[in-house]
C-alpha positions in Angstrom: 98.6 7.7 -12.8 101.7 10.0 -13.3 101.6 13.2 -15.4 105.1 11.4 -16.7 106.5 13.0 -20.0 106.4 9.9 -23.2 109.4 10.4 -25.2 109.5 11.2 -28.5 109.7 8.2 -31.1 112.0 10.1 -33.2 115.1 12.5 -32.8 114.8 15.7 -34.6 117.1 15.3 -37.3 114.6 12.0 -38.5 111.5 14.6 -37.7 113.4 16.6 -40.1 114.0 14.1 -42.5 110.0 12.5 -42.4 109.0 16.2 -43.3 111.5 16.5 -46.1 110.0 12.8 -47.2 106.3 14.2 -46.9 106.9 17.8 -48.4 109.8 17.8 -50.0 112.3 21.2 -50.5 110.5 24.5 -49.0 109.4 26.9 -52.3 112.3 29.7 -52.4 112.3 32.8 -51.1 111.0 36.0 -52.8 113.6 38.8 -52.8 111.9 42.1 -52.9 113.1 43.6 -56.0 111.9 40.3 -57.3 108.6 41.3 -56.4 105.8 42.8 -58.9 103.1 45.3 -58.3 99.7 43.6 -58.1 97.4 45.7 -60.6 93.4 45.0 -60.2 91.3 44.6 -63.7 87.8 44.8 -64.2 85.8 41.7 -63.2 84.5 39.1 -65.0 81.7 39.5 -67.1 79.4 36.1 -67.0 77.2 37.2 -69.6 78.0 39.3 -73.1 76.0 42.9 -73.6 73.7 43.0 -74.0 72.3 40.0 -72.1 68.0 40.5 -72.8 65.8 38.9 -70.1 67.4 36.6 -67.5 65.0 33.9 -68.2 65.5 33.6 -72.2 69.3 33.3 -71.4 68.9 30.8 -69.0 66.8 28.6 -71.7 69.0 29.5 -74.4 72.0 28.1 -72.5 70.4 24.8 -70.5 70.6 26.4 -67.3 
């Protein structure tokens, strides 16, 4: 048994042109004055206030 190299089925300009087949056109680049300033908000509230005993909500909802 050699440790002989197999070639490659494909050239890399059909490599190239399977992955623009399977993926299609890369997304475009971002510029950074394109860019906008991520701002955090409050989370999610689940339940209204106020929300009374866990156990009534879950009835009252079908939980």
């Amino acid at each position: 048994m050699g440790n002989e190299m197999a070639e490659s089925p494909f050239s890399e300009e059909e490599y190239a042109f399977l992955r623009h087949v399977r993926f299609g056109e890369p997304p475009k680049l971002v510029r950074p004055e394109e860019r906008v300033e991520l701002t955090e908000t409050d989370p999610r509230r689940d339940r209204p206030e106020p929300a009374g005993d866990s156990t009534r909500w879950e009835l009252r909802n079908g939980a």
